[in-house]
TIBA-500236 format. One line per 3 residues: number of its first residue (from 0); their letters; for each residue x, y negated, z of C-alpha. Coordinates in nm, 3 decimals. Layout:
BEGIN
NUM	a	X/Y/Z  ... $
END
This chain:
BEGIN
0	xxx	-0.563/3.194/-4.928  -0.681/2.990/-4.599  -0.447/2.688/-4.531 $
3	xxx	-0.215/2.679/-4.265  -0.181/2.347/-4.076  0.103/2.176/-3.875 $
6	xxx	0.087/1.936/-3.642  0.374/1.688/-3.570  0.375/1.510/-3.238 $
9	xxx	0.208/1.676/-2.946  0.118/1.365/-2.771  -0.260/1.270/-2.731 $
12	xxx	-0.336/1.226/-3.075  -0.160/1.552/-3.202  -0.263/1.777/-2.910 $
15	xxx	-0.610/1.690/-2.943  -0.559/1.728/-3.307  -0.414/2.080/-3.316 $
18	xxx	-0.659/2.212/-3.115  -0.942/2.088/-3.303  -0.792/2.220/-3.609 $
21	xxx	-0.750/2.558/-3.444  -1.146/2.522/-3.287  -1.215/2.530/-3.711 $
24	xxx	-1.041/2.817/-3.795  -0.691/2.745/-3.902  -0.442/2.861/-3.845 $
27	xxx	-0.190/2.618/-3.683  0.129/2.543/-3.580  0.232/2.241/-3.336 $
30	xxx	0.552/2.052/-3.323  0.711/1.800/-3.086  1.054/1.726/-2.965 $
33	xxx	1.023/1.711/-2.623  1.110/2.074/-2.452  0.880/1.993/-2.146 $
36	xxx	0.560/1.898/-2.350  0.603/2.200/-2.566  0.672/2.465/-2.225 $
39	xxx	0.341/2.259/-2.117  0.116/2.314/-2.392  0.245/2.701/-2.454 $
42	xxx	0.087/2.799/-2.135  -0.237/2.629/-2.235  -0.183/2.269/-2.000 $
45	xxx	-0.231/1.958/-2.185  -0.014/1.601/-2.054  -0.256/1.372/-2.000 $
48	xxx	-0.610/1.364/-1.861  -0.864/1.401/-2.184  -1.231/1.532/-2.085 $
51	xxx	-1.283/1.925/-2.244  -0.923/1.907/-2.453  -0.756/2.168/-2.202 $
54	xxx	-1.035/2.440/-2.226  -1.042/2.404/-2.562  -0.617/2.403/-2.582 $
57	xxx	-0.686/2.717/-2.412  -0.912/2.857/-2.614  -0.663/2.834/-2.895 $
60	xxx	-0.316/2.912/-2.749  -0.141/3.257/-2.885  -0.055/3.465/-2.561 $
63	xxx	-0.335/3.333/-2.335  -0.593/3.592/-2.280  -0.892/3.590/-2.388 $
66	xxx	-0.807/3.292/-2.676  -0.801/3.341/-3.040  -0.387/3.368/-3.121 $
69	xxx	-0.451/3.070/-3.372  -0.286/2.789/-3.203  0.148/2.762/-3.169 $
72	xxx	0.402/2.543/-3.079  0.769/2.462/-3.160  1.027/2.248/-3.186 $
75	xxx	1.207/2.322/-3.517  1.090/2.170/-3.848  1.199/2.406/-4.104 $
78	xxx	1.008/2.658/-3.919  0.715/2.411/-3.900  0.792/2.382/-4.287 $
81	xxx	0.814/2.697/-4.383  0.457/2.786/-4.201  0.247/2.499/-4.286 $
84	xxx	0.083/2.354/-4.621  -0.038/2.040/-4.471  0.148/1.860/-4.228 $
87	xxx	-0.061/1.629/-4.032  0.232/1.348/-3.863  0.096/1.226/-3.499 $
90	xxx	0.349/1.025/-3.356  0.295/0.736/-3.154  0.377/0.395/-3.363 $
93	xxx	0.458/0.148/-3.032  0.517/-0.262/-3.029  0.824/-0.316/-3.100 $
96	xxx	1.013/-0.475/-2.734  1.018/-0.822/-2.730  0.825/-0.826/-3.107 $
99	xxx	0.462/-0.823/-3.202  0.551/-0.583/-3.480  0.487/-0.174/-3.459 $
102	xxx	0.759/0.022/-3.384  0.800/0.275/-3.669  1.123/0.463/-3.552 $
105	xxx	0.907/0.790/-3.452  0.736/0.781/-3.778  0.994/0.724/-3.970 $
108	xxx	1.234/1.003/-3.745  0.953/1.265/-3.879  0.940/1.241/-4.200 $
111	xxx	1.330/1.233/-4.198  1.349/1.542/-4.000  1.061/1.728/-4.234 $
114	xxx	1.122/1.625/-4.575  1.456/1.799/-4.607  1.231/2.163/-4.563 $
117	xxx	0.934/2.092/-4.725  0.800/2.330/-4.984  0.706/2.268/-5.338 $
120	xxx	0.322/2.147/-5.337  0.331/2.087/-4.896  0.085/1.784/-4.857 $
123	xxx	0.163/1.549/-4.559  -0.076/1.379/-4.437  -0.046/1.032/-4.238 $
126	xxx	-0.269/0.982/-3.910  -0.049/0.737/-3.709  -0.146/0.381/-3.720 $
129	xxx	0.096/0.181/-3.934  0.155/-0.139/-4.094  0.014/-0.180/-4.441 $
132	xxx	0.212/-0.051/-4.722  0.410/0.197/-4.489  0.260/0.510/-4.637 $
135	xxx	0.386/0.384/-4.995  0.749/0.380/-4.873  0.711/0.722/-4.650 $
138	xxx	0.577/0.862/-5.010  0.933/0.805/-5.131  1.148/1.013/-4.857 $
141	xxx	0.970/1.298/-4.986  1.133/1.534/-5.203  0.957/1.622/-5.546 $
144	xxx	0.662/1.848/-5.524  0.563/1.727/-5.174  0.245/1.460/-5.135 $
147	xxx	0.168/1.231/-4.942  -0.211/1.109/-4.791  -0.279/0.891/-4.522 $
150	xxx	-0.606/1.006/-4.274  -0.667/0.744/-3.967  -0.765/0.837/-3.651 $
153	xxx	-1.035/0.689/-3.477  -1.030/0.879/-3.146  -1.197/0.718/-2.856 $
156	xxx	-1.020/0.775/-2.554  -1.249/0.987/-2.287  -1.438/1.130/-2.605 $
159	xxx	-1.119/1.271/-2.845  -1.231/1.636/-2.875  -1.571/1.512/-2.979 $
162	xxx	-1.431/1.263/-3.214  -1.225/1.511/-3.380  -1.433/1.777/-3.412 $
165	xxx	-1.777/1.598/-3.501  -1.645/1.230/-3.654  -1.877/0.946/-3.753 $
168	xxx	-1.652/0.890/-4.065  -1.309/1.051/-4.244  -1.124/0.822/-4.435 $
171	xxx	-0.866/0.971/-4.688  -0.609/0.770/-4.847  -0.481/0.953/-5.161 $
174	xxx	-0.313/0.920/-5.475  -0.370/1.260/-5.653  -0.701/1.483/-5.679 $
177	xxx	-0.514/1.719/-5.566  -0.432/1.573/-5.198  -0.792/1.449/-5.240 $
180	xxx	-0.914/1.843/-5.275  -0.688/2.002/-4.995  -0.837/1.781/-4.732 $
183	xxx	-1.213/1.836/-4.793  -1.074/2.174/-4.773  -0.992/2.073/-4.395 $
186	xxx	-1.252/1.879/-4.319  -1.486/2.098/-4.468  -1.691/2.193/-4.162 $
189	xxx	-1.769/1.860/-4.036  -1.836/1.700/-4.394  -2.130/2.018/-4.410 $
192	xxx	-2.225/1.861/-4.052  -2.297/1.526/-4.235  -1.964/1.333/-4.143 $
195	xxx	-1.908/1.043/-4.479  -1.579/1.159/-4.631  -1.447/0.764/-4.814 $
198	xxx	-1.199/0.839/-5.046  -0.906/0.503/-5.102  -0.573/0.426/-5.171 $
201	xxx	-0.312/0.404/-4.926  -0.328/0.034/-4.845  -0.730/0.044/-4.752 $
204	xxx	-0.643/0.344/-4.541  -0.407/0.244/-4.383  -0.597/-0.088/-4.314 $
207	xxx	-0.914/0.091/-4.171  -0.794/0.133/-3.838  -0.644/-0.181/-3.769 $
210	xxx	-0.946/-0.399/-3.884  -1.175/-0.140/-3.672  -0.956/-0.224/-3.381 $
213	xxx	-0.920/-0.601/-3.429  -1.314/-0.630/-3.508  -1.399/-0.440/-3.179 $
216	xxx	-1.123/-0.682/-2.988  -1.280/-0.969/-3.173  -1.659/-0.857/-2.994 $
219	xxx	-1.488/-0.778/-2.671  -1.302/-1.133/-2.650  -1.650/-1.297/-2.782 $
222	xxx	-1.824/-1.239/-2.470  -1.582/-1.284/-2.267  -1.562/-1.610/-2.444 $
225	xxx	-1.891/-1.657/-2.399  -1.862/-1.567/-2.022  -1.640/-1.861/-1.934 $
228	xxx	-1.953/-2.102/-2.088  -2.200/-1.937/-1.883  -1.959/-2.029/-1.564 $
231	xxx	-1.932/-2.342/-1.698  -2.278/-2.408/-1.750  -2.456/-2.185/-1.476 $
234	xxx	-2.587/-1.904/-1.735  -2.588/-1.526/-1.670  -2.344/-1.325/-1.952 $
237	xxx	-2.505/-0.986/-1.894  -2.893/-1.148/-1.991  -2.693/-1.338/-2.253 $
240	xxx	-2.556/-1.031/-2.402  -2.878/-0.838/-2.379  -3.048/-1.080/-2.561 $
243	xxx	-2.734/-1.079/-2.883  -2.765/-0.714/-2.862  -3.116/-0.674/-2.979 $
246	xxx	-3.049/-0.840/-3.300  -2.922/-0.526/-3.524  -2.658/-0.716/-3.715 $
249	xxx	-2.485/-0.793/-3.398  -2.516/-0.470/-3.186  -2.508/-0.437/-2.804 $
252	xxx	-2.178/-0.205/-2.787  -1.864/-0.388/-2.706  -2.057/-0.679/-2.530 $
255	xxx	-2.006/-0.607/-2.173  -1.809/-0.909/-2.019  -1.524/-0.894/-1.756 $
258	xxx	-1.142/-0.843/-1.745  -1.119/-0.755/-2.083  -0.934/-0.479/-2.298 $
261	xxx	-0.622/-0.291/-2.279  -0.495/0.072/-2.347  -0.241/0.212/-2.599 $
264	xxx	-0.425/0.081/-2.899  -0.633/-0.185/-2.919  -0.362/-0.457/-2.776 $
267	xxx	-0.063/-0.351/-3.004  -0.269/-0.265/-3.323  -0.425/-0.670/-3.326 $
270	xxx	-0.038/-0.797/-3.254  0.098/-0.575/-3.518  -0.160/-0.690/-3.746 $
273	xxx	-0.092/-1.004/-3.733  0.310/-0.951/-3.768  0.221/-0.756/-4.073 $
276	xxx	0.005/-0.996/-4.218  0.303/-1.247/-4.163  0.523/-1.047/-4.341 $
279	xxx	0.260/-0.996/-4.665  0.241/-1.398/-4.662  -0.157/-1.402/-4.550 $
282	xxx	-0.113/-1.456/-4.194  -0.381/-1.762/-4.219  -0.639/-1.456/-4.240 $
285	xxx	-0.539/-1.344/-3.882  -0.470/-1.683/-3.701  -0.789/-1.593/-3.526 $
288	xxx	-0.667/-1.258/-3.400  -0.404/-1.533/-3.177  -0.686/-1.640/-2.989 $
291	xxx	-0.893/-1.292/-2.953  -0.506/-1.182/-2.762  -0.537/-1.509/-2.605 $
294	xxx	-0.898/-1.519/-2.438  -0.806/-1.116/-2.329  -0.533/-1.185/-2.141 $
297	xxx	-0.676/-1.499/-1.966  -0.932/-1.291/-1.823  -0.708/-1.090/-1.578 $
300	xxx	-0.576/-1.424/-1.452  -0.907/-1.562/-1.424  -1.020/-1.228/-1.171 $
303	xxx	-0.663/-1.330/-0.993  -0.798/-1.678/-0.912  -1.148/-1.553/-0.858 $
306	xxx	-0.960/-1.338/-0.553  -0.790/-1.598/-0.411  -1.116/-1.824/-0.392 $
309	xxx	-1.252/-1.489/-0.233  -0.979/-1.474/0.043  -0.989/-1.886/0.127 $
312	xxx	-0.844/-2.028/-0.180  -0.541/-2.074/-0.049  -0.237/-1.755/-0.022 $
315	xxx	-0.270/-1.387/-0.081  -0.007/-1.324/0.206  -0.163/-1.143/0.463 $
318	xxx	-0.471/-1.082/0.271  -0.601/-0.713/0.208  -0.688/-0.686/-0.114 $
321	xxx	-0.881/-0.330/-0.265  -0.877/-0.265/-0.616  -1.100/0.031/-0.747 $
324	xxx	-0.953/0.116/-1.054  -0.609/0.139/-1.255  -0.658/0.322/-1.564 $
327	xxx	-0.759/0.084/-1.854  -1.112/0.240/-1.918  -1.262/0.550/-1.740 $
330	xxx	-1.234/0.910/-1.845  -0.886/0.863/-1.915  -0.597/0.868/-1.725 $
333	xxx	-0.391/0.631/-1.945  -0.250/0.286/-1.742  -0.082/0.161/-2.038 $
336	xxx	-0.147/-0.235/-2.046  -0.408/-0.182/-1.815  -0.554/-0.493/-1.716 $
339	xxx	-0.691/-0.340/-1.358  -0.306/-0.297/-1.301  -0.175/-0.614/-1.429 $
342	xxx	-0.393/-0.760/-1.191  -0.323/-0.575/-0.904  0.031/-0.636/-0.967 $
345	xxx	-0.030/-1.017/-1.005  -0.193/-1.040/-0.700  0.050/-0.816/-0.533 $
348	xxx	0.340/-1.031/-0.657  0.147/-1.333/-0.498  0.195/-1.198/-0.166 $
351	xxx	-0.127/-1.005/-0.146  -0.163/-0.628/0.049  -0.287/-0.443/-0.250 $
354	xxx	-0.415/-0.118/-0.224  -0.563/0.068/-0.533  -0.744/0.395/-0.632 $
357	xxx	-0.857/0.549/-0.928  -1.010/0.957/-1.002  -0.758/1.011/-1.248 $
360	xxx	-0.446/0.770/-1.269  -0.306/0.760/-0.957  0.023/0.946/-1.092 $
363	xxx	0.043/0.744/-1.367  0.012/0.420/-1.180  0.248/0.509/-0.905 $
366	xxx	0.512/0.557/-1.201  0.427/0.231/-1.339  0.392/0.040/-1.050 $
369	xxx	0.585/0.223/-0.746  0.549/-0.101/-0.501  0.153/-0.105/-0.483 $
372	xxx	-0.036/0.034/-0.225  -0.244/0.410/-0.324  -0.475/0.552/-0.163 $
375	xxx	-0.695/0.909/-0.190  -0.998/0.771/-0.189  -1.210/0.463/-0.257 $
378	xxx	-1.322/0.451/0.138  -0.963/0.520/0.265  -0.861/0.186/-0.031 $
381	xxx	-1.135/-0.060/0.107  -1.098/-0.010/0.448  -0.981/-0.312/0.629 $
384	xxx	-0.975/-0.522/0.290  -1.057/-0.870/0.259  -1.190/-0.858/-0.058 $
387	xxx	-1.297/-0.516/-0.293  -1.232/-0.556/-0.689  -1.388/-0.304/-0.914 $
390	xxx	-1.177/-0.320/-1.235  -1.232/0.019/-1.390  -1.563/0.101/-1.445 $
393	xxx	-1.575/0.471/-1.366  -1.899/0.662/-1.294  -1.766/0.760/-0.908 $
396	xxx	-1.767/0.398/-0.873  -2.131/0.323/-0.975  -2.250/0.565/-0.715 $
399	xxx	-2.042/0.453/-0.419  -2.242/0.373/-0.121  -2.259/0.025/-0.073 $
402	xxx	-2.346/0.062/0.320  -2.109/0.316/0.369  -1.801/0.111/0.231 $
405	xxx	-1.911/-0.173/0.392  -1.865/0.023/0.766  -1.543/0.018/0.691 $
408	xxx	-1.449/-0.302/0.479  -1.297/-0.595/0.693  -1.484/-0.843/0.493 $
411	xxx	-1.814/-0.753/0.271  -1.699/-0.914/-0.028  -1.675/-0.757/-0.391 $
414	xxx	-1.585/-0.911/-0.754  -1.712/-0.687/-1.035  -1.443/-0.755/-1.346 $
417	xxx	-1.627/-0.533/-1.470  -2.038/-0.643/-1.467  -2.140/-0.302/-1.439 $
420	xxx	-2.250/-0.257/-1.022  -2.635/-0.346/-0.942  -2.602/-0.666/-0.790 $
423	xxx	-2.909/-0.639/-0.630  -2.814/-0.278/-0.428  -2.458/-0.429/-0.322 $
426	xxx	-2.643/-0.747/-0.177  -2.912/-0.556/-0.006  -2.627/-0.403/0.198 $
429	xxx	-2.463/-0.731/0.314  -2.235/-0.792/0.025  -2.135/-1.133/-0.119 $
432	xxx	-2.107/-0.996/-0.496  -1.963/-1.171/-0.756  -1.891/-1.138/-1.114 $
435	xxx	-1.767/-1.275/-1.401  -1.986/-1.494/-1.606  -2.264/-1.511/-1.398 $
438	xxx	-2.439/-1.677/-1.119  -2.291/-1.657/-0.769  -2.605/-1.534/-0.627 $
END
């Protein structure tokens, strides 16, 4: 009998997961608690901004024409129980307010709110990212007959429906061979497509995704790291990390300096790492993780101060101030912790006229921060400015004309936070460029 699959927690994680299971052939049912999201993805429209996810939400979606029926949603659990024989939890795990430690309320509501209807021989299966020793505990609110696994995500934001449906690696914590047998079952397809399939227990699986995000932080806050030396000494980053990357045991991804990481995972994950690791007594291992968090968020000051030596060194007020970019990375529409937007809102704070655009998270932004300056356009945000920051490093922005934005600039002058404009072709048209970690000129 083919499994049936639920999903609970329709955010970006579970949407992009239900549809990928549905893309495989399941059947599958999707659950969240919020009426809107639900009415949203029922007529095929996905919440956020996620490259290729809607058309293949669409493809999925019983009642849309044209789609293949597989793919529901609701919001009651003992239906969800009743219907599904593996339950894949997708909730968001948040820091706590005022803590570096994850918030595990949603996690914790879910299981609560499914255990009570779960079927003899139902296997749930774990893909939030939790503190260590968390699935142990969850294994123990379920009732007998019921399992437990815990299956990591390791979506990249921009490239989810990829990552989902072709992985580089699945990673299945599991205490039975049973649990064990039901998700090769699942992942069947992209296993016979070559995808490693590394079997643990609950604590290593649980672990992956946190040391994948704190390594990648670790390499992010390196350069950058490295970036404030070659200030200091008069060295170019960007030849400096050219040269690292061609030595295979370092890599050249994640070695791009400028303002440094945010997002929804990477920030929160290192900080509730290290509260974790606290808690377990080993929190000497992750003293280092202090200073990765550390050299990050210097970095957005340091593009604040490189702004106000742009505009005279002295005051932002009455200074016009561009900023071409407010989602955290491109291909996304997510602003959480974005460092584009904490710096616009620094400088903005300061006194400065800030006006910002981005392709894709201008609604998001405007909720966020309602006092900044928007505009529709990256001509229409330049125009008159004092000073142009690129701090999201979308493709749109790579191809701008330099001579055309520079018609309509009030002063020629751009900082790239994020090293990844051609000097050389922003010069040529009359620009004083700047970026970080490297020579003025």
């Amino acid at each position: 009998m083919a499994l049936k699959i639920t999903v609970i927690g329709t955010g970006y994680l579970g949407a992009t997961h239900a549809a990928a299971m549905a893309e495989l052939g399941f059947e599958v049912l999707g659950l969240d608690v919020v009426p809107e999201k639900i009415e949203m993805l029922t007529r095929g429209e996905v919440p956020m901004y996620e490259p290729g996810l809607e058309e293949l939400l669409r493809r999925h979606v019983a009642g849309i024409e044209g789609s293949s029926g597989r793919l529901r949603f609701t919001m009651d659990f003992a239906e969800a129980a009743a219907f599904g024989d593996v339950h894949f939890v997708c909730v968001n795990t948040p820091q706590k307010h005022g803590e570096y430690a994850c918030d595990m309320s949603y996690v914790d509501a879910a299981f609560a709110s499914l255990a009570p209807h779960l079927k003899p021989g139902a296997l749930v299966v774990g893909k939030s990212t939790v503190p260590v020793g968390s699935a142990q505990r969850l294994a123990a609110l379920l009732p007998e007959g019921a399992e437990l696994a815990w299956n990591p995500e390791f979506l990249r934001e921009g490239f989810a429906v990829n990552d989902t449906l072709h992985p580089d690696r699945i990673v299945v914590g599991v205490d039975s061979e049973r649990a064990e047998k039901l998700l090769r079952d699942v992942y069947a397809k992209p296993v016979t497509e070559g995808a490693p399939f590394v079997v643990t227990d609950f604590p290593t699986a649980e672990l992956v995704k946190t040391a994948a995000n704190s390594f990648l932080a670790t390499k992010i806050s390196f350069i950058n790291a490295m970036a404030e030396v070659c200030e200091a000494a008069g060295g170019d980053v960007v030849k400096l990390a050219e040269a690292l990357g061609y030595d295979d045991r370092i890599g050249a991804k994640f070695l791009r300096a400028g303002i440094g990481f945010g997002g929804g995972c990477l920030p929160k994950d290192i900080r509730a790492f290290m509260a974790r690791a606290g808690e377990l007594g080993a929190d000497q291992a992750l003293t280092f993780l202090r200073e990765v968090d550390s050299i990050n968020m210097r970095r957005r000051g340091h593009m604040v101060e490189l702004a106000r030596e742009a505009v005279g060194g002295g005051s932002f007020l009455g200074k016009r101030v561009a900023v071409l970019g407010a989602t955290f990375k491109p291909d996304s529409d997510d602003v959480r912790d974005s460092p584009a937007l904490n710096v616009a809102g620094q400088i903005h704070l300061q006194g400065g006229q800030v006006t910002v655009y981005d392709p894709k998270g201008m609604d998001n932004a405007r909720r966020l921060f309602p006092t900044l300056g928007y505009a529709a356009s990256a001509e229409e945000a330049v125009r008159g400015a004092d000073v142009v920051l690129h701090l999201t490093e979308w493709r749109e922005f790579r191809d701008l004309d330099p001579e055309a934005l520079g018609a309509v600039a009030g002063h020629r002058v751009l900082l790239d936070g994020r090293n990844a404009l051609d000097p050389e072709r922003w010069r040529a048209a009359g620009w004083t460029y700047r970026a970080m970690g490297r020579p003025a000129a």
